[in-house]
C-alpha positions as CSV (number, residue, x, y, z in Angstrom):
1,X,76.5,127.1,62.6
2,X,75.0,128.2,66.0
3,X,76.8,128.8,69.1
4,X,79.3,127.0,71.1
5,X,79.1,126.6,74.5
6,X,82.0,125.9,76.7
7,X,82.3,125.2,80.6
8,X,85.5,125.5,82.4
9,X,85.9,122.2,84.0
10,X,84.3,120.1,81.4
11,X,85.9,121.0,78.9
12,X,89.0,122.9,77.7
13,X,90.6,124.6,75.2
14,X,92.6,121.5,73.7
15,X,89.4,119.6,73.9
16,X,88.3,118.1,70.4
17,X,84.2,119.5,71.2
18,X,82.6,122.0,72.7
19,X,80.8,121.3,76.2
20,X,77.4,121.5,73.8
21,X,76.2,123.6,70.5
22,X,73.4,125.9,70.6
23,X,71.3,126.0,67.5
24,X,68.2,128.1,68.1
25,X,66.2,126.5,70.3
26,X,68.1,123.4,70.3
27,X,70.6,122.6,72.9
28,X,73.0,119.6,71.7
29,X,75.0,118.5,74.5
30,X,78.1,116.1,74.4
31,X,78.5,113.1,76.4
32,X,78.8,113.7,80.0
33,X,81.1,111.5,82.0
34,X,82.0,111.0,85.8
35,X,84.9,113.4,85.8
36,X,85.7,116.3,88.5
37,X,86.7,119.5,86.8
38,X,90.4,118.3,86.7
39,X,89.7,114.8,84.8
40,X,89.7,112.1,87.2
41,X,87.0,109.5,87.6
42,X,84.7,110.6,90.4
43,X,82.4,107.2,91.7
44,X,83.3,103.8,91.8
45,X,79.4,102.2,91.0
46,X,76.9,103.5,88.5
47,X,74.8,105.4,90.7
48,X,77.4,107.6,91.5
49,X,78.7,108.1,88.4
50,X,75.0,108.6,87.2
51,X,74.6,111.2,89.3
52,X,78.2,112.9,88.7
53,X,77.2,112.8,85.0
54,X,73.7,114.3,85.0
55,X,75.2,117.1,87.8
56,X,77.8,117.8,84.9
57,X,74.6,117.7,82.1
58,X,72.5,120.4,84.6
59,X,75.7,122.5,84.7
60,X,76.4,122.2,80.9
61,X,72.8,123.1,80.3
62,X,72.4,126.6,82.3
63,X,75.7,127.4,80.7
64,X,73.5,127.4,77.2
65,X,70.3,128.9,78.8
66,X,68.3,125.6,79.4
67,X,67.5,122.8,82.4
68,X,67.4,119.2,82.3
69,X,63.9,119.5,82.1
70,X,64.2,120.5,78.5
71,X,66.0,117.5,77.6
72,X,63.6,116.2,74.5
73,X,66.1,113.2,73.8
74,X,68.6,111.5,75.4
75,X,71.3,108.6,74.6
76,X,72.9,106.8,77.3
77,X,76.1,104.9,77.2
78,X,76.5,102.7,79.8
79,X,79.6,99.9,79.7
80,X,78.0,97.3,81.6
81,X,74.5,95.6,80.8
82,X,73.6,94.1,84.1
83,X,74.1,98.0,85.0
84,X,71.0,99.3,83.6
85,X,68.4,98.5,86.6
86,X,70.3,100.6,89.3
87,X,71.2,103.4,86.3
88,X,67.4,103.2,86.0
89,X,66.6,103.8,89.2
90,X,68.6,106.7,89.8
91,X,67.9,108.2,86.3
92,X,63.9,108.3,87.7
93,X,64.9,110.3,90.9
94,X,66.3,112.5,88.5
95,X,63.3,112.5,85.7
96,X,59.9,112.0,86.9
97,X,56.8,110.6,85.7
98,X,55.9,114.2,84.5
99,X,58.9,114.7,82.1
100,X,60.8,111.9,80.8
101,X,62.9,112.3,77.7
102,X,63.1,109.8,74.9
103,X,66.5,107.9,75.4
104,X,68.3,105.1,73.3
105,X,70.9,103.3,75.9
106,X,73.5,101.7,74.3
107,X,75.9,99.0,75.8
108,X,79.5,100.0,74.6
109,X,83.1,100.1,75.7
110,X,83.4,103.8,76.9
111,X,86.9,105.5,76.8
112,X,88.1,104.9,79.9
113,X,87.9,101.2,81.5
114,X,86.5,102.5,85.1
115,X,83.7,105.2,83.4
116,X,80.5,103.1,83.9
117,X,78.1,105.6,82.3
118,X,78.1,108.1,79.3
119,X,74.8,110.8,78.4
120,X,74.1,112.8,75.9
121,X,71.0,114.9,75.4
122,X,69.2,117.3,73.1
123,X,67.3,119.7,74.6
124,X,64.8,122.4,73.5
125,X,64.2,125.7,75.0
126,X,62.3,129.0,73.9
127,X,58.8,126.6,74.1
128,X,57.1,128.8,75.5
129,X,54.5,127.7,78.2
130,X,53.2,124.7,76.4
131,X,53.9,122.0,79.6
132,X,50.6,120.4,81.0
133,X,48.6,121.6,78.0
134,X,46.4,119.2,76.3
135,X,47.6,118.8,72.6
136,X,45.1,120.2,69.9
């Protein structure tokens, strides 16, 4: 079912899921963490690792054909509470007024103890040129 999409770097061929899964004109991406292509943390707060993550989600998205302004949904994994203003904050210089995906954040334990932020997104391309139209 659909297509698999793989990006060197962020994911290899021992890894236990693809970088995302194409499905038509769904994009389903899988979580994107602060690593550098070899696997080691990159950031030490969750700005940085915010915007290490959503760098890796833009990358993992052209790879399937689409942008982060496709995203449609979003779920965001972030290990500490008191985290979420500054995540915020950066997640708006990224996502403006004009196209903000629905998102779920979810405090949770992530895999390793010094990742601060997980994200995962859906994202829908082949639209056509439906943005700023008024709905019907």
């Amino acid at each position: 079912m659909g297509d698999i999409v793989d990006v060197p770097g962020v994911t290899t061929g021992t890894s236990p899921y693809p970088s995302a899964r194409r499905v038509g004109d769904l994009v389903f991406v899988s979580g994107q963490v602060s690593f550098d292509d070899t696997g080691n943390v990159v950031g030490t707060d969750v700005v940085e690792q915010t915007r290490h993550s959503l760098t890796r989600l833009d990358r993992v998205l052209a790879a399937a054909g689409a942008t982060l302004h496709d995203i449609a949904s979003a779920t965001v994994y972030l290990a500490n509470a008191g985290d979420a203003p500054r995540f915020n904050e950066e997640w708006m210089r990224w996502f403006a007024a004009d196209h903000r995906p629905a998102r779920a954040t979810v405090v949770a334990a992530l895999l390793d103890p010094q990742l601060l932020v997980e994200i995962q997104a859906v994202a829908v391309t082949g639209r056509g040129s439906t943005e700023g139209k008024e709905a019907e």
